[in-house]
N, C-alpha and C positions, 0 to 999 in steps of 0.2 A: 464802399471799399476804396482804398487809398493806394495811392502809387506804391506799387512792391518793389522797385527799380531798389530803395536805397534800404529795404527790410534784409537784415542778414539772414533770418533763419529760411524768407524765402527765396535764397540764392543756394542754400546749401545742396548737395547733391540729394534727388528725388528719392531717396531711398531716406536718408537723413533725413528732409522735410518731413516725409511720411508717419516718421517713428515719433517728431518731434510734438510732430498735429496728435495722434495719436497718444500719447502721453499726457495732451493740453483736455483734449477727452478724456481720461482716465483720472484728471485733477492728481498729476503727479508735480509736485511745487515746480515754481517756472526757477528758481533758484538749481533743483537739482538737472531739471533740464537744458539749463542756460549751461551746466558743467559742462553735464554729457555730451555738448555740441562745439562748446567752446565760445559760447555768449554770451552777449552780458543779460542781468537779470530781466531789466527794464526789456532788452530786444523782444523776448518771449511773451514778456506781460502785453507788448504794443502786438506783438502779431497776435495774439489771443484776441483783443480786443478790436484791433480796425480789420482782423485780414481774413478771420475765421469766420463766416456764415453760419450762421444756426442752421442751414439747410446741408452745409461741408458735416457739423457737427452729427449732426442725425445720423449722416451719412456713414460718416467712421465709425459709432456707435451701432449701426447693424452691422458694419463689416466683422467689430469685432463681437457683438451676440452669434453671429451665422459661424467663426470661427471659434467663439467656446463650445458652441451647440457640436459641429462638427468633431472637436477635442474629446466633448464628453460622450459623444458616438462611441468614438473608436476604443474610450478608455472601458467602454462597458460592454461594449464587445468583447477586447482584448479577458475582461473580467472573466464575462461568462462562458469564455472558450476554454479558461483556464480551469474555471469549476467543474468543466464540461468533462475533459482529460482529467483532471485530477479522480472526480466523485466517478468516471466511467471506469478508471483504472484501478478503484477503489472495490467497485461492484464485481469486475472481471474478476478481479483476485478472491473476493469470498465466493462469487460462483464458480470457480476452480477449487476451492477448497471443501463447498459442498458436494459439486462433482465426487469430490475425493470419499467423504462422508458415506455418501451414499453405495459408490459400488464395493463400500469395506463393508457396509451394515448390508446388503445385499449379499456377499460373499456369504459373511458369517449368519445371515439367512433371520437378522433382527426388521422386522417389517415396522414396528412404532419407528427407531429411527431414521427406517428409506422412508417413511410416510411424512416425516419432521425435516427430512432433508428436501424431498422433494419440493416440499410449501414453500420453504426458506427458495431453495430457486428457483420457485415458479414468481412469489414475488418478489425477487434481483428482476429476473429475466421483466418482468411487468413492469421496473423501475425505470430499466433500460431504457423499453420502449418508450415509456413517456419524457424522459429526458432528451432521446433523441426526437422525439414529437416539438418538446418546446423547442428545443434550438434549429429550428429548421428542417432542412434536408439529413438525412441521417450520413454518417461520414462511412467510410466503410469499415465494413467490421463491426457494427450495430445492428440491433434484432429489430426482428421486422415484426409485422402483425403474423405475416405469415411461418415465420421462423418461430413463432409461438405453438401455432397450431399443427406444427413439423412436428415441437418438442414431443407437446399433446398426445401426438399419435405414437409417437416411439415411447414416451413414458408406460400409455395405457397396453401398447403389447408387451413390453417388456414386465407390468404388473399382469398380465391375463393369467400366468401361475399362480398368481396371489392372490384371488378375488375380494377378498377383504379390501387390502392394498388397494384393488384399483375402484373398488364401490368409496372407499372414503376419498383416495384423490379426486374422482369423479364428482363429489358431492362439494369437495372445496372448490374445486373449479367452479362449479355453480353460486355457492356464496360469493365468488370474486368474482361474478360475472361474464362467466365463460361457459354458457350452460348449453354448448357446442356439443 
């Protein structure tokens, strides 16, 4: 390594040098980098060549993998939070419209479609749970295992007039693994 005393790019202000080195890692032309700093071409070529260490170079090179890495954290994050509110607010709203289904076909005392409604939000409500399983901690206002087996128990009294009703919900529960 050579006197840097008379290298312009290594006199530049430490944020400048930084981006400059950076860039010489990135094999961005010494041409467009000699613009962006205000030097000549040859200046950038000679600091690449006498002033940069294959060990500087390494260096920069995980600085900038550990800050893509981080980048694409945040971006898939950001992703799956947004799939997370979208497809959750998606599910709320058909299980609010099944809700709906259900106590009209209950009113008007049709048992095939409380028994077709109930399925449909037994598995939203089973959708739920797994989605908030993958993403973590469940945020609030997401069902729980237990908010399952709440449902469970007010479905099956609320079928104990219907015994039909509640022998076939009962039996799906067990095909879907809920044989509680």
């Amino acid at each position: 390594m050579k006197d840097s005393r008379a290298c312009r790019l290594c006199r530049l202000p430490a944020e400048a040098k930084k981006q400059a080195e950076r860039d010489l890692v990135l094999d961005v032309p010494y041409t467009r980098i000699a613009e962006k700093h205000g030097l000549h071409r040859t200046t950038v070529k000679l600091h690449d060549r006498r002033h940069m260490t294959e060990r500087q170079k390494e260096s920069i090179r995980a600085e900038i993998a550990h800050e893509h890495a981080i980048d694409t954290e945040k971006a898939k994050s950001g992703a799956l939070q947004a799939l997370r509110i979208d497809t959750g607010l998606a599910i709320t709203k058909i299980c609010g419209r099944l809700n709906s289904i259900l106590d009209r076909a209950d009113a008007e005392d049709l048992h095939k479609v409380s028994i077709a409604a109930l399925k449909e939000l037994r598995l939203n409500t089973e959708l739920l749970v797994k989605m908030a399983g993958s993403c973590g901690d469940a945020p609030a206002g997401m069902v729980t295992v237990d908010d399952i087996r709440n449902v469970r128990a007010i479905v099956l009294r609320a079928l104990a007039p219907h015994p039909e009703a509640q022998k076939q919900f009962i039996e799906d529960m067990r095909e879907a693994g809920h044989a509680e």
